[in-house]
C-alpha positions as CSV (number, residue, x, y, z in Angstrom):
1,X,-14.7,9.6,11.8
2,X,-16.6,12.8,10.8
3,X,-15.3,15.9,12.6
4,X,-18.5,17.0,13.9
5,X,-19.1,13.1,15.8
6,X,-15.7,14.5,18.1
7,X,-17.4,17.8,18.0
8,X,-20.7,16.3,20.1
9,X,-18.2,14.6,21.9
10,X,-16.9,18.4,23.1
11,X,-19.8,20.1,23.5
12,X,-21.4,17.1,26.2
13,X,-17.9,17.4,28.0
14,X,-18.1,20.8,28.4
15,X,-22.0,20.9,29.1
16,X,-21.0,18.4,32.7
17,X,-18.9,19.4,36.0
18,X,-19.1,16.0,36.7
19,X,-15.9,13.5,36.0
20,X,-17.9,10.4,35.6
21,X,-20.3,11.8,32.5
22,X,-17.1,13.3,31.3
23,X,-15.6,9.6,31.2
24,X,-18.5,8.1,30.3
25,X,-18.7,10.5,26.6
26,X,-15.2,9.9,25.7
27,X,-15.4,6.8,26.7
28,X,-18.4,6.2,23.9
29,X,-16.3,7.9,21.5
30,X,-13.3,5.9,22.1
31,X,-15.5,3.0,21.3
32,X,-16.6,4.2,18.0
33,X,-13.0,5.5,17.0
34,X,-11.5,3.2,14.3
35,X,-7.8,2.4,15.0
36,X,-6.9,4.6,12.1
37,X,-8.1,7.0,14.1
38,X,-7.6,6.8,17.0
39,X,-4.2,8.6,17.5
40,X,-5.6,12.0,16.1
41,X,-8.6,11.4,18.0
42,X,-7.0,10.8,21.5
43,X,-4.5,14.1,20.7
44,X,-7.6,16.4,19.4
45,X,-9.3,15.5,23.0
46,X,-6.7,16.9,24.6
47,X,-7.2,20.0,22.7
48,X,-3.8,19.9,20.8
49,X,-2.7,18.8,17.4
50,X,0.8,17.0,18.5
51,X,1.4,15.1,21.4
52,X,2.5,16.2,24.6
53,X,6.0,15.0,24.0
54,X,6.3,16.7,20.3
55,X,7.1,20.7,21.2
56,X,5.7,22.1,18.1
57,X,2.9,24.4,18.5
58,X,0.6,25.3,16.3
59,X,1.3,29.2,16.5
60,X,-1.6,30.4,14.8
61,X,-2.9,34.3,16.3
62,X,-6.0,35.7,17.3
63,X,-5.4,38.3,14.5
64,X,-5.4,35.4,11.6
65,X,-8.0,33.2,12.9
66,X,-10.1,37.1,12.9
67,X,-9.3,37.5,9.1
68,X,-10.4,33.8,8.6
69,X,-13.6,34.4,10.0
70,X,-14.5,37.2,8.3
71,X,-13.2,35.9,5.2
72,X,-15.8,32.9,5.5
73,X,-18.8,34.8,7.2
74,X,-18.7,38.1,5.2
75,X,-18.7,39.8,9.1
76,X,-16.3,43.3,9.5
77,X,-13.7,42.9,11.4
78,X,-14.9,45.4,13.8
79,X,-18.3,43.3,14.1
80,X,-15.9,40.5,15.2
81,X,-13.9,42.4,17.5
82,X,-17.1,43.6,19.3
83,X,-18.9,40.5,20.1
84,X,-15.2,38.9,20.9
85,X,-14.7,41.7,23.2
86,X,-18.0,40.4,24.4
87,X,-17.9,36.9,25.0
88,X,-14.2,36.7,25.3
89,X,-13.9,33.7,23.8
90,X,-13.4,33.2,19.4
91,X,-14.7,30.4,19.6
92,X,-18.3,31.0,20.2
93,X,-17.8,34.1,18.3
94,X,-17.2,32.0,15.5
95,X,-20.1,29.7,16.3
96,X,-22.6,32.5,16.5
97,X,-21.3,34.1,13.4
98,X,-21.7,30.7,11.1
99,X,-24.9,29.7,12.5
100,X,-26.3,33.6,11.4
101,X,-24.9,33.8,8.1
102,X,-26.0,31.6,5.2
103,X,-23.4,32.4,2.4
104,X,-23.1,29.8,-0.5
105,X,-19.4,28.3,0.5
106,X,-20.6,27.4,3.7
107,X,-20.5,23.6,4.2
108,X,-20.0,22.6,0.9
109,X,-18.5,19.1,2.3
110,X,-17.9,17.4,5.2
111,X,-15.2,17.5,7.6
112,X,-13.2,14.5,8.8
113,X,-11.0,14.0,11.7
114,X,-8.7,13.2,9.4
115,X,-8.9,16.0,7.0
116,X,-8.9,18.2,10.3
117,X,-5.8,17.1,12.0
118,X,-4.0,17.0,8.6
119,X,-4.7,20.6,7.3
120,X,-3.9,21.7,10.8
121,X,-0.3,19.6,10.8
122,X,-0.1,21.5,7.6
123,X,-0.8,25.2,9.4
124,X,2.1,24.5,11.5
125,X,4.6,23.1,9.1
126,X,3.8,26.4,6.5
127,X,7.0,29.0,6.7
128,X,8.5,30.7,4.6
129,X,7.6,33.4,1.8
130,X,3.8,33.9,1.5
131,X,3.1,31.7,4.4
132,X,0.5,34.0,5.8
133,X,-1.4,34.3,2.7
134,X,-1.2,29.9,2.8
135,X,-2.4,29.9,6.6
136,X,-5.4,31.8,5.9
137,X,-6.1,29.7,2.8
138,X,-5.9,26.4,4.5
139,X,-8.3,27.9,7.7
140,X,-10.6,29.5,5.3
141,X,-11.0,26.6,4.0
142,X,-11.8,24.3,6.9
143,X,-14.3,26.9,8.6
144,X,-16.2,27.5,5.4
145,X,-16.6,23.8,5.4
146,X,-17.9,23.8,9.0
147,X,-20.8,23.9,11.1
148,X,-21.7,26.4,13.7
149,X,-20.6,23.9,16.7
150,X,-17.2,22.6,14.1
151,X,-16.3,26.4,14.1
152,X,-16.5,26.9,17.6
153,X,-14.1,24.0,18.5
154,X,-12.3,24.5,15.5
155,X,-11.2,27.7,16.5
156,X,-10.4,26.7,20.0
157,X,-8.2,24.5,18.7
158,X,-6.1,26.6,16.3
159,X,-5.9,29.1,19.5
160,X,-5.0,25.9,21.7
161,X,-7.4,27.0,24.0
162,X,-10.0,24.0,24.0
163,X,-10.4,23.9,27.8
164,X,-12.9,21.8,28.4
165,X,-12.5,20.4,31.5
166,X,-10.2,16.6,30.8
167,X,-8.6,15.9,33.2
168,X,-4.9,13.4,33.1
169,X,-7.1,11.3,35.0
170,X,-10.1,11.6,33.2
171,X,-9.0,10.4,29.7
172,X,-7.1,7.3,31.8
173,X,-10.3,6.2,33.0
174,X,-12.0,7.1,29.9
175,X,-9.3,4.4,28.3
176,X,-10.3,1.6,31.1
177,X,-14.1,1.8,30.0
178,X,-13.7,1.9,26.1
179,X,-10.7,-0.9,25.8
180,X,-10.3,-3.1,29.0
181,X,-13.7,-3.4,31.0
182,X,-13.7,-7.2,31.2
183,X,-10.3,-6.9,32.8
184,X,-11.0,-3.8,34.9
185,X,-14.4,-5.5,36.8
186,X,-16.4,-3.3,34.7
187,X,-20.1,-4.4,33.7
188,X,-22.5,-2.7,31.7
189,X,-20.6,0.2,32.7
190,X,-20.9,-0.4,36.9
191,X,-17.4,-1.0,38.3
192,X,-18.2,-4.7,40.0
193,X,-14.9,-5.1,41.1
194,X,-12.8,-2.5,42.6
195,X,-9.6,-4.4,43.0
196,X,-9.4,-5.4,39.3
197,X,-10.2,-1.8,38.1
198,X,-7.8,-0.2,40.3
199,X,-5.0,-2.7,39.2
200,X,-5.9,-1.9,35.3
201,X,-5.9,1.8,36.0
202,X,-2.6,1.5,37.6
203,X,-1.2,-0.3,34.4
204,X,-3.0,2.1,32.2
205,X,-0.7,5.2,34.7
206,X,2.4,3.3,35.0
207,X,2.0,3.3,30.9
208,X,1.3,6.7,30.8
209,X,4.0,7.8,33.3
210,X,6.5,6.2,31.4
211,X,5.5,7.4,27.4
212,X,3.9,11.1,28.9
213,X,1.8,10.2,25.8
214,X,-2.3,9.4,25.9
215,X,-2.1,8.5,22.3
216,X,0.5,6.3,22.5
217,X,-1.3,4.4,25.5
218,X,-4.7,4.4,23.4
219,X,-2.7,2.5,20.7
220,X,-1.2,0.2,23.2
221,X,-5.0,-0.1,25.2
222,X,-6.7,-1.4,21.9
223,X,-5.0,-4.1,21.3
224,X,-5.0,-5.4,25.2
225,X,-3.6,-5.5,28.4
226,X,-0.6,-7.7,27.5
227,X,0.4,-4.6,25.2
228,X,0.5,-2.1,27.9
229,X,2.5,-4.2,29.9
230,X,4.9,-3.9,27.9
231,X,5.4,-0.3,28.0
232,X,8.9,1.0,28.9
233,X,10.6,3.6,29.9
234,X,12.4,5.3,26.6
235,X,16.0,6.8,26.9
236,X,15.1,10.2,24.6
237,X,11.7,10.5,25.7
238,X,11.0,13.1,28.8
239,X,9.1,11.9,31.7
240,X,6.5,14.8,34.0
241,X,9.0,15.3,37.0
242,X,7.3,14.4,40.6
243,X,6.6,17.3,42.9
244,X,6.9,17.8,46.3
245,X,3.6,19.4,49.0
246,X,4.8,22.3,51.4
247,X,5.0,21.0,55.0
248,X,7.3,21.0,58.2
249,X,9.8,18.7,59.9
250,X,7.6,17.7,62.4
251,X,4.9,16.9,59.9
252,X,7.6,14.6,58.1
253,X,8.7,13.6,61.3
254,X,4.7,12.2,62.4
255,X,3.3,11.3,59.2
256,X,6.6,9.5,57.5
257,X,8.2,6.0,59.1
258,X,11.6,6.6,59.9
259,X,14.3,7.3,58.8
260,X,14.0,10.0,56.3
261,X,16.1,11.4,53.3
262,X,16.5,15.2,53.8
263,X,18.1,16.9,50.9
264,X,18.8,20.8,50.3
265,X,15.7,22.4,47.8
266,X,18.1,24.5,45.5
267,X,16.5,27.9,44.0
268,X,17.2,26.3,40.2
269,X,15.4,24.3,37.6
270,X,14.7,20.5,37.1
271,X,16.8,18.7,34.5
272,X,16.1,15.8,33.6
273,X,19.1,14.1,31.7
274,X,18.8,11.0,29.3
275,X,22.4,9.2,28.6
276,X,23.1,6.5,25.9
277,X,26.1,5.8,25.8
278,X,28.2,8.8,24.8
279,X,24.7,10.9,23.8
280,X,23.5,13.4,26.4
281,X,19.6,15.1,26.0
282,X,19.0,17.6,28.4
283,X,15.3,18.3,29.5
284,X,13.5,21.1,31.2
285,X,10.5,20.6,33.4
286,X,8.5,21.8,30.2
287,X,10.0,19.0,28.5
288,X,11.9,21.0,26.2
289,X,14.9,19.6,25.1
290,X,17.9,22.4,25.9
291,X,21.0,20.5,25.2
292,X,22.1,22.7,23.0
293,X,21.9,25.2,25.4
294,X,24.1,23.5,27.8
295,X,27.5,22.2,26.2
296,X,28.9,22.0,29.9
297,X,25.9,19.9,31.7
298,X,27.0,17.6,28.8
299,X,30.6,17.4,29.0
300,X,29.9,16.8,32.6
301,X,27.4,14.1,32.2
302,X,29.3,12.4,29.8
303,X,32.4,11.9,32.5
304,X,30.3,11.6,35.6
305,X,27.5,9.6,34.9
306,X,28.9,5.7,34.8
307,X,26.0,4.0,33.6
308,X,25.7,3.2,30.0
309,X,22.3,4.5,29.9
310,X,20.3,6.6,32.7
311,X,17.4,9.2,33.2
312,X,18.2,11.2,36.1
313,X,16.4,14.0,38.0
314,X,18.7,16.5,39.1
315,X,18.4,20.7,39.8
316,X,20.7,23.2,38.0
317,X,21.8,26.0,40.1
318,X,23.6,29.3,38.7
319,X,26.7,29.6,40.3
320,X,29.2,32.9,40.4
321,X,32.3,32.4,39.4
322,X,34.2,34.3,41.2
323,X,32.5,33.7,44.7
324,X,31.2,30.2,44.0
325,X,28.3,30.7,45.8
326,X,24.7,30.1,44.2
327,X,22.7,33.0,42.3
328,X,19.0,32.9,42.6
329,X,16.7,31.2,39.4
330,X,16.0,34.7,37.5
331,X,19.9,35.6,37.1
332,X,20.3,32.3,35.5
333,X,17.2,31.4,33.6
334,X,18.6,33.4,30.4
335,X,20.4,30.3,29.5
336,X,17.5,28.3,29.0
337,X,16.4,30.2,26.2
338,X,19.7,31.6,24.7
339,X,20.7,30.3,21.4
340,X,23.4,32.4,20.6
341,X,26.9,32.7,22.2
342,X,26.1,30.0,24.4
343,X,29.8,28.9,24.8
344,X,30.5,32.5,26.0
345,X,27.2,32.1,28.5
346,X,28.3,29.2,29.9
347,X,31.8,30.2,30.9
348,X,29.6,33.9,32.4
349,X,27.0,32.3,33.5
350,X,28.0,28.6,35.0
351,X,25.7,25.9,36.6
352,X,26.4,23.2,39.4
353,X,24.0,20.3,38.9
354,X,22.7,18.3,41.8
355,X,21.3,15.2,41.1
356,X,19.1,13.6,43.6
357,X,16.5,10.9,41.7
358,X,17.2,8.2,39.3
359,X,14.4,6.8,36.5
360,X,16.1,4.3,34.8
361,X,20.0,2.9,35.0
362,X,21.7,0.0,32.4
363,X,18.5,-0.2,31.1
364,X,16.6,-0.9,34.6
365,X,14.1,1.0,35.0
366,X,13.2,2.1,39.1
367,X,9.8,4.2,39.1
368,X,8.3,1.8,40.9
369,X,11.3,0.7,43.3
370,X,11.4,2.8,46.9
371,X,13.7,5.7,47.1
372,X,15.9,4.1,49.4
373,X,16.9,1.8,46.0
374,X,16.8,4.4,43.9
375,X,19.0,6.5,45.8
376,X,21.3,3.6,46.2
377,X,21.7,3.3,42.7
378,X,22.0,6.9,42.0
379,X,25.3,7.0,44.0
380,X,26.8,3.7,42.2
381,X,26.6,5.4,39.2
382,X,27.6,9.2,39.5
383,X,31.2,10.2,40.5
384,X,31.7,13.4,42.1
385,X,32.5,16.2,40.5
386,X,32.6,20.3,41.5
387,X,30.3,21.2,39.2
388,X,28.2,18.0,39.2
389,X,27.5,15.3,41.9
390,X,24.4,14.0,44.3
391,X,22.6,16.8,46.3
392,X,23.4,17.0,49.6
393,X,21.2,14.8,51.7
394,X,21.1,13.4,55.2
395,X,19.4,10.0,56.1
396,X,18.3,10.3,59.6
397,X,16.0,9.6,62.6
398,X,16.7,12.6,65.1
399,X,14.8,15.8,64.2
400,X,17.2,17.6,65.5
401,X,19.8,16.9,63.5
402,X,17.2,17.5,60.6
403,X,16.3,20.8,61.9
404,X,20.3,21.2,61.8
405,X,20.5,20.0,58.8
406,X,18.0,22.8,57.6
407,X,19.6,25.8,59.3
408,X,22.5,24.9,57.2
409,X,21.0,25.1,53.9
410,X,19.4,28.5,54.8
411,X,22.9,29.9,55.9
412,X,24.2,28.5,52.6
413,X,21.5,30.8,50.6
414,X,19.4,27.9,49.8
415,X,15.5,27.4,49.6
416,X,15.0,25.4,52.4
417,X,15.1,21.5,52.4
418,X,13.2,18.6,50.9
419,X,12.0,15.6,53.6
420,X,11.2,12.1,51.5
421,X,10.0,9.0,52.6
422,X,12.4,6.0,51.6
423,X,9.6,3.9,50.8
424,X,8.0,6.1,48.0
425,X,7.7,5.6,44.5
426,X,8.9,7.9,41.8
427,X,5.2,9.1,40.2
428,X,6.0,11.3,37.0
429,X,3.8,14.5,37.2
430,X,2.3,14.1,40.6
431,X,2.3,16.3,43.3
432,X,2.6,13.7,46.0
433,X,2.8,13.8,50.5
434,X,5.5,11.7,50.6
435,X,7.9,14.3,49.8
436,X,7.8,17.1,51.7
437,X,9.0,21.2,51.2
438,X,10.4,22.7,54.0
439,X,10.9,26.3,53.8
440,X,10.9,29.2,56.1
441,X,8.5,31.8,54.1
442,X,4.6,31.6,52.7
443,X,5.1,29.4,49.6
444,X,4.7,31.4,46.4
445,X,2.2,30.3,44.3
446,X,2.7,29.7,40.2
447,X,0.1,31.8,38.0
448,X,-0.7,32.5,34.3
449,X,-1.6,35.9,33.4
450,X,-4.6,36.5,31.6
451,X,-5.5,40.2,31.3
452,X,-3.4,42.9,32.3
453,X,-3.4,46.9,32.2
454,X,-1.6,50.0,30.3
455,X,0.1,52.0,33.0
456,X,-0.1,55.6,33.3
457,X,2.1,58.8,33.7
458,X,5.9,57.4,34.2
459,X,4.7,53.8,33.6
460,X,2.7,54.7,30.2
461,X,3.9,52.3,27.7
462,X,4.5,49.4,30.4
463,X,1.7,46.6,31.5
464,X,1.6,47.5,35.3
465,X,-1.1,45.9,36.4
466,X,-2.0,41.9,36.1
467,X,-5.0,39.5,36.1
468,X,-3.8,36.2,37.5
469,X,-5.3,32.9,37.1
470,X,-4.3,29.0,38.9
471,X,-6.3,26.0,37.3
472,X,-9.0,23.4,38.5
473,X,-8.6,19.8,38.4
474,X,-10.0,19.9,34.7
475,X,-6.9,22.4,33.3
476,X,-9.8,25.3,33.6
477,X,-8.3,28.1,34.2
478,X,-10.0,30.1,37.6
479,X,-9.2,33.7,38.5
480,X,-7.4,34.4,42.0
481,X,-7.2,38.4,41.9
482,X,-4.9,40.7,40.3
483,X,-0.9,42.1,41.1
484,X,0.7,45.6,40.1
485,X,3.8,45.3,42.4
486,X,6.8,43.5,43.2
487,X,8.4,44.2,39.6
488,X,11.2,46.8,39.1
489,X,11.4,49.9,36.9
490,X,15.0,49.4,36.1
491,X,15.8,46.5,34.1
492,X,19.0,46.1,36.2
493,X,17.1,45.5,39.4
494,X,15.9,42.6,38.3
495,X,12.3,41.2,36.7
496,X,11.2,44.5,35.1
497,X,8.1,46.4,34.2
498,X,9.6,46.6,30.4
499,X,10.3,42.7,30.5
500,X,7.0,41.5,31.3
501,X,5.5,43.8,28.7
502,X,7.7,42.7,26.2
503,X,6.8,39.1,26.9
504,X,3.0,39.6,26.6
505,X,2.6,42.5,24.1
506,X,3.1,39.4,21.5
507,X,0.4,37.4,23.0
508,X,-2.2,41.2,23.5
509,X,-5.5,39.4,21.7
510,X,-8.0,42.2,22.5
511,X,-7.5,45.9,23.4
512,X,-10.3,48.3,25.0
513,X,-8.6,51.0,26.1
514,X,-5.9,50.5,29.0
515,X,-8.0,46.9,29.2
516,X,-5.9,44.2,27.2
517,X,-6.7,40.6,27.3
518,X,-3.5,38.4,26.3
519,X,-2.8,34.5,25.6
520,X,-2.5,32.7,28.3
521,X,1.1,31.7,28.0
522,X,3.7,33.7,31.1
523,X,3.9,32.1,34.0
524,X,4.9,34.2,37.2
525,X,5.7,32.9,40.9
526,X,3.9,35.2,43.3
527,X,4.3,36.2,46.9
528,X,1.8,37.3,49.3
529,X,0.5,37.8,53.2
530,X,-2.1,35.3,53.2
531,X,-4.6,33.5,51.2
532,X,-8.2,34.1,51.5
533,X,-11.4,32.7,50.8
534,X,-13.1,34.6,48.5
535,X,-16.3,34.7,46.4
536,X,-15.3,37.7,43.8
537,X,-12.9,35.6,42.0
538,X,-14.0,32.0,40.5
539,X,-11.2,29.9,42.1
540,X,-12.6,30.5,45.2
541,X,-9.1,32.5,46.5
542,X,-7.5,35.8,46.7
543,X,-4.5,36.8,47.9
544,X,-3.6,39.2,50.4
545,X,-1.0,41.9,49.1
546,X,0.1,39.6,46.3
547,X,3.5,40.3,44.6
548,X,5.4,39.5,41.1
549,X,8.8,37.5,42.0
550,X,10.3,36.2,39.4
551,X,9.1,35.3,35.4
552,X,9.3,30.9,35.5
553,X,7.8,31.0,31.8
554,X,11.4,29.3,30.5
555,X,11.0,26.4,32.9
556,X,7.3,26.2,33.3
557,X,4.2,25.8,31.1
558,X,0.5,26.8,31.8
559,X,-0.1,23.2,32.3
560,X,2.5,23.7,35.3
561,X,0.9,26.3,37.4
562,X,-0.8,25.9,41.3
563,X,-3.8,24.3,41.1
564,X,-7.1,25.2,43.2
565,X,-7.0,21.4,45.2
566,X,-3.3,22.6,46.1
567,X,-4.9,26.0,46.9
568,X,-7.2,25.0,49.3
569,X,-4.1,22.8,50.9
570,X,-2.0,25.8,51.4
571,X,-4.8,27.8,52.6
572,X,-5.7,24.8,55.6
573,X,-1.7,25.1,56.1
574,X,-1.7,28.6,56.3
């Protein structure tokens, strides 16, 4: 397939709001995708160059992708910089600039998909001595080759900032159309029959839940329905945890049949632990696999877990010591990304694990089998230890005793407490009613910073004040107001000032004065008064007397962060 066909693709995704033309393009592309192709195809869409569940990153800068540009176009840097500081976005920088100039290298050949996705594999395998000099070479040489509308998207693609609006949901229905329409009730594109699509949509998630790969389901959806089916959960391969919607006992208590599991809601971070046989893998709620960060989640695993194999959700809390009692998230996240002296760590900085959700056991899998079963199982297979066990949970019918049950866990210095149904499904990265938070503060929200500010007088040489952004259905990211407090000036007080600008001076990719717009890549919980309608920011929002709690960039991605549908339900809660 020729670069530029995926390229028309982009540009009539991003020219709709609307999710059904969205479908309806890829869908048509899909279609004319050879199977040869269809891997790189599927992962370009989603605006990266490995899948979800590979890690690597492309890690090319703004500052590269600049000298590219004006290698190929003959531009100055400093025309570059000013018509980026413009737009704000390479990308059509780069399509402006190819379409104006007319030198000889440009578009000598041709570029295919698979010339594409190979020479960018190849940009994020090159280290080493002179690597620089071979990056710039190899994207030289695919923007001199391109097109005004192959640079734009070329370059939003080496700066993994595509964003153009496809949605999980989106691609899986894009999938339906292009492969299984005769199954799915689908004719001359109408849905006929609403029963059969939602049953091969369904198939087409439960595939997708289990692999957290689109390509792999594409590969699977070509060849038929049969294939899909027989999709499987993968004891090495990270599912998207399930999520919880803030709420109250008496809204569990009304809206859930009884009885219902009520378990603490520890101030950790998700682990998601794969056993076979004596091999542990430890995930993060990134997916990042930490295991080597965590010799003594192993060791414990190892002993406690009985089953032969298993994928099991749990929490790991910090724990002091001395006291025994918990330490909040920020003290302990500094193991996650520690890769020296981690034995030394570990015995400083220990963790209990609580495990409360089970994926798969002996090779069973149990996503689609009620919690009550789940939970079941997860207590025939875990023996109790100090530092490892089952989180503390309650089944019960009185809300009293559930509202006891919560005082506790807020005496004991936890969050507050989760309320699940016993009927519900486990559903890999969804954000679902049927479990519940219950805590006794305005939840914090989870935003990406995207521009930020030099401070001034004692703060000069510190970021001090921040541009935050949540996301729409689509992954766009949508502005919700800006936050200069709630972070300390002394590194020993905790989430500093000097921290946060040490974490984003790496990702500055355009400076105007104390103005600096960064790569959208740190993730920060924040606390406020209220949130309020608003029509100065594009997500709608603002909130009132927002403040910096704690960096949860080790645990979560961009992908990760509040989104505006979860927005609006906060702000009809509030």
């Amino acid at each position: 397939m020729q670069y530029a066909t995926l390229c028309e693709t982009y540009n009539a995704i991003e020219s709709t709001p609307k999710r059904l033309e969205k479908t309806a393009h890829i869908s048509a592309l899909l279609k004319r995708t050879s199977e040869q192709d269809l891997a790189r195809v599927v992962v370009l869409l989603q605006g990266k160059v490995f899948s979800a569940v590979d890690k690597q990153t492309l890690g090319i800068s703004s500052r590269l992708t600049l000298k590219a540009l004006a290698r190929v176009t003959g531009a100055s840097t400093q025309e570059l910089e000013k018509e980026w500081s413009r737009t704000g976005d390479l990308g059509l920088v780069a399509q402006t600039l190819v379409s104006t100039k007319s030198q000889q290298t440009l578009f000598t050949q041709h570029l295919s998909v698979e010339h594409v996705h190979t020479q960018l594999v190849r940009l994020a395998h090159t280290e080493g001595k002179n690597s620089v000099d071979t990056k710039l070479k190899i994207l030289s040489e695919l923007l001199s080759n391109a097109s005004a509308q192959e640079a734009k998207y070329l370059v939003r693609t080496v700066l993994e900032e595509l964003r153009i609006g496809i949605a999980t949901q989106t691609l899986r229905d894009a999938i339906t159309y292009a492969y299984l329409a005769e199954h799915a009730g689908i004719e001359n594109g109408d849905i006929v029959d609403r029963d059969a699509y939602n049953t091969v949509t369904a198939i087409i998630q439960s595939a997708y839940d289990k692999t957290n790969d689109f390509t792999k389901v594409a590969q699977k959806a070509i060849k038929g329905l049969k294939a899909l089916k027989d999709v499987h959960l993968t004891v090495g391969q990270p599912l998207k945890v399930m999520l919880g919607v803030r709420g109250t006992l008496t809204d569990a208590f009304e809206n859930f049949s009884l009885p219902l599991l009520v378990q603490y809601k520890y101030d950790g971070f998700r682990v998601q632990i794969h056993k076979h046989e004596d091999k542990i893998t430890i995930y993060t709620r990134r997916l990042e696999n930490v295991t080597e960060q965590f010799p003594d989640i192993v060791e414990r695993a190892r002993s406690c877990i009985r089953a032969r194999t298993a994928i099991i959700d749990a929490e790991a809390i910090g724990i002091d010591p001395d006291t025994k009692r918990y330490k909040p998230f920020q003290e302990i996240s500094q193991r996650i990304r520690r890769k020296y002296g981690i034995d030394e760590m570990a015995e400083k900085l220990p963790v209990d694990v609580r495990c409360f959700d089970v994926m798969l056991a002996e090779d069973t899998e149990y996503l689609e089998d009620p919690l009550k079963k789940r939970h079941e199982q997860l207590q025939a297979i875990i023996n109790e230890h100090e530092l490892f066990g089952i989180a503390h949970t309650l089944i019960t019918e009185n809300e009293t005793q559930a509202n006891a049950f919560y005082d506790d866990a807020i005496a004991a210095g936890e969050e507050g407490i989760f309320a699940k149904h016993l009927q519900s499904t486990y559903q890999p990265g969804v954000r679902v009613g049927n479990w519940m938070k219950i805590k006794h503060t305005m939840e914090p929200v989870d935003v990406v910073i995207i521009s930020a500010e030099w401070g001034e007088g004692k703060r000069s040489g510190w970021l001090t004040s921040f541009t935050i952004a949540v996301q729409d259905e689509s992954g766009v990211l949508q502005e919700i107001g800006k936050v200069a407090t709630g972070l300390k000036e002394r590194e020993e007080e905790g989430f500093s000032f000097k921290e946060i600008t040490e974490l984003l001076a790496p990702l500055i990719e355009f400076e105007d004065g104390r103005y600096v717009r960064v790569k959208p890549e740190i993730v920060v919980e924040v606390a406020y008064d209220e949130i309020q309608q608003s029509p100065t920011y594009s997500s709608g929002y603002a909130l009132r007397f927002p403040r910096i709690l704690r960096n949860r960039s080790e645990d979560k991605t961009v992908d990760d962060i509040t989104t505006t549908d979860y927005l609006t339900l906060l702000y009809e809660a509030q």
